[in-house]
C-alpha positions as CSV (number, residue, x, y, z in Angstrom):
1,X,-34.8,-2.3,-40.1
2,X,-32.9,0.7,-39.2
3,X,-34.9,1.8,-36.1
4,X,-34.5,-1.7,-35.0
5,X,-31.1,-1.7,-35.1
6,X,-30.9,1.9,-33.5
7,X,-33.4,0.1,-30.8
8,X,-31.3,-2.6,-30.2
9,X,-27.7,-0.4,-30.1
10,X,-29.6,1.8,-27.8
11,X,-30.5,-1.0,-25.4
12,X,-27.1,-2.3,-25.7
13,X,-25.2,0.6,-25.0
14,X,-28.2,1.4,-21.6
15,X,-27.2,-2.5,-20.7
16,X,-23.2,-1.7,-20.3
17,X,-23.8,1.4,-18.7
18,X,-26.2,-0.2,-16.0
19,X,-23.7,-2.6,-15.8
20,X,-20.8,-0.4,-15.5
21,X,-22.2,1.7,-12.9
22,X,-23.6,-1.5,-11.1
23,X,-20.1,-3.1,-11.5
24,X,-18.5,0.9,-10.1
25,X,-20.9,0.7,-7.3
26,X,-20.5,-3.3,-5.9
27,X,-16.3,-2.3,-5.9
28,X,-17.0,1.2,-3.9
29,X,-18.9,-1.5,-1.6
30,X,-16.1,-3.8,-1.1
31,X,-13.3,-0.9,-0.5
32,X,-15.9,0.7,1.6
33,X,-16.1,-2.8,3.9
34,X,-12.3,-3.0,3.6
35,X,-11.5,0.7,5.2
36,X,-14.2,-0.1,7.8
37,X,-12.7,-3.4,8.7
38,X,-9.3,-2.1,8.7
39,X,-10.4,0.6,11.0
40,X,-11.7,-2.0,13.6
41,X,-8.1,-3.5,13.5
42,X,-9.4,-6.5,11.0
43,X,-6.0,-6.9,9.2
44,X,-6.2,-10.5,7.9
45,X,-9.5,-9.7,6.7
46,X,-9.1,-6.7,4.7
47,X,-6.0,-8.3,3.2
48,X,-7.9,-11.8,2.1
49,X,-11.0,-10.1,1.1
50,X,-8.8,-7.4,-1.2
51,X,-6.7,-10.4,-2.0
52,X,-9.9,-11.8,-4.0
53,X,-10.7,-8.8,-5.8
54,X,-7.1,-8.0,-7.4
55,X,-8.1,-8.9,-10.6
56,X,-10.9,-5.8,-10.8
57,X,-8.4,-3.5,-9.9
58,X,-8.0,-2.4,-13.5
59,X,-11.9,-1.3,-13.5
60,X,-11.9,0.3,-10.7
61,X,-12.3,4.4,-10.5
62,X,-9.1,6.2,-9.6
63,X,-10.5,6.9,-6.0
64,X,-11.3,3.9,-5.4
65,X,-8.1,2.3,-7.1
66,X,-6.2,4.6,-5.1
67,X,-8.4,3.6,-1.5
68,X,-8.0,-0.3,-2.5
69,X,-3.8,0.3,-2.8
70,X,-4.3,2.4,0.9
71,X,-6.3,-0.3,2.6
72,X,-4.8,-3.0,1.4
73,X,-1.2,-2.0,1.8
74,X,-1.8,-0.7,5.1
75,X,-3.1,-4.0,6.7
76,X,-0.2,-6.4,4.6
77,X,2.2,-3.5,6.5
78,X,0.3,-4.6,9.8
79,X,0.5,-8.1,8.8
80,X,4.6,-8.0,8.3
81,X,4.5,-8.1,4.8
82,X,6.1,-5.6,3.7
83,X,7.2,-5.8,0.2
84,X,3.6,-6.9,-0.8
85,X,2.9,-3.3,1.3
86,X,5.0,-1.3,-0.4
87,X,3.4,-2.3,-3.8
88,X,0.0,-1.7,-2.5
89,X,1.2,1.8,-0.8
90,X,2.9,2.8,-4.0
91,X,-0.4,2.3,-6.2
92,X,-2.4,4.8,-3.5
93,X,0.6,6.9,-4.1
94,X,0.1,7.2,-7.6
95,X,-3.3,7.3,-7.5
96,X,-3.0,10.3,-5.5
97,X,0.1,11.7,-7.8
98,X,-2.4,11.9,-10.2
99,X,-5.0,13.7,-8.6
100,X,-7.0,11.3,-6.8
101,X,-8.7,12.7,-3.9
102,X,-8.0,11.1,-0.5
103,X,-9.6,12.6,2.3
104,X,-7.1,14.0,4.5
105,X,-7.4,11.2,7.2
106,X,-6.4,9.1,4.1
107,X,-3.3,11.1,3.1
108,X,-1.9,11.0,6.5
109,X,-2.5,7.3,6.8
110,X,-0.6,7.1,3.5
111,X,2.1,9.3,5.0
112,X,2.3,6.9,7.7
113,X,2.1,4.1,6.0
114,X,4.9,5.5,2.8
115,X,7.4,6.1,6.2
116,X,6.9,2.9,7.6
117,X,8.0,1.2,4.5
118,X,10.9,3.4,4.6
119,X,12.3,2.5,7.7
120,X,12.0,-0.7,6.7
121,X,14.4,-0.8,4.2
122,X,16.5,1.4,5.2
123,X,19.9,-0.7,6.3
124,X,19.9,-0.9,10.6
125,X,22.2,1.2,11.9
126,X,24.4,-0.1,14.4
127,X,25.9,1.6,17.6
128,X,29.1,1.9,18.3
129,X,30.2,0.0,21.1
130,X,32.0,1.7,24.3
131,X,35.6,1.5,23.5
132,X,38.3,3.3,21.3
133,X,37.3,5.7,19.1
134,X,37.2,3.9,15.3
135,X,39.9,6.6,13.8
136,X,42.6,6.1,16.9
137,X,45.0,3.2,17.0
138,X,44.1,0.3,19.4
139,X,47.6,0.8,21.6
140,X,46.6,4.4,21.9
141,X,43.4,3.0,23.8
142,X,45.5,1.1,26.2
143,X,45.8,-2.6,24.6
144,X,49.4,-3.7,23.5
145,X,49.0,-5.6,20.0
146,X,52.4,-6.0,19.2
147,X,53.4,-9.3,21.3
148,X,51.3,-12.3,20.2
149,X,49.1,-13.3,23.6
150,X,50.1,-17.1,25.7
């Protein structure tokens, strides 16, 4: 009864494995087709398609956690969605924080992608218009505002 038991916990534990590496290998798939679409300019795609796997996220490897955050964030930030882009961005980011390796095309799209999201926040800046200078008084600049106007 005991080999049987041994059998059967050895089969068992063969059956998760398979199924974790079979489960590994199907996501490495999907990020693959993601990064490949996203490269032909397929935005919308690579956003739905990622979209649908969020919930495997967890399971993935830190690679390809850290590629699915990349790919993902990068087309929302093509797509105009940038909040959703900057979560996305930030999990590549601390995917790669951790160790992850990017390839170095990968980094720099991160780069890119981590500056773009800055910009975006960051409050406009608006010009100064031609006129007086902001510290100076407005009758120094040639307009009278003592006497109320007609």
């Amino acid at each position: 009864m005991h080999a049987a038991m041994s059998n059967s916990l050895a089969v068992a534990c063969k059956a998760l494995v398979l199924g974790g590496v079979l489960l590994t290998g199907a996501c490495t798939v999907y990020v693959n087709r993601a990064e490949s679409a996203y490269n032909e300019g397929r935005y919308l795609e690579v956003a739905e398609q990622l979209a649908k796997r969020e919930a495997e996220v967890r399971q993935l490897g830190e690679r390809d956690r850290a590629r699915y955050g990349l790919y993902r964030g990068l087309a929302l930030l093509k797509l105009g969605q940038y909040d959703d882009a900057k979560r996305w961005l930030g999990l590549a980011q601390e995917q790669k924080v951790k160790g992850t390796l990017l390839t170095k095309r990968q980094q720099h799209q991160l780069q890119l992608g981590l500056a773009a999201i800055v910009r975006w926040a960051a409050p406009a800046t608006v010009e100064p218009l031609e006129g007086p200078e902001p510290n100076r008084e407005p009758s120094a600049a040639g307009v009278d505002l003592s006497t109320p106007g007609p």
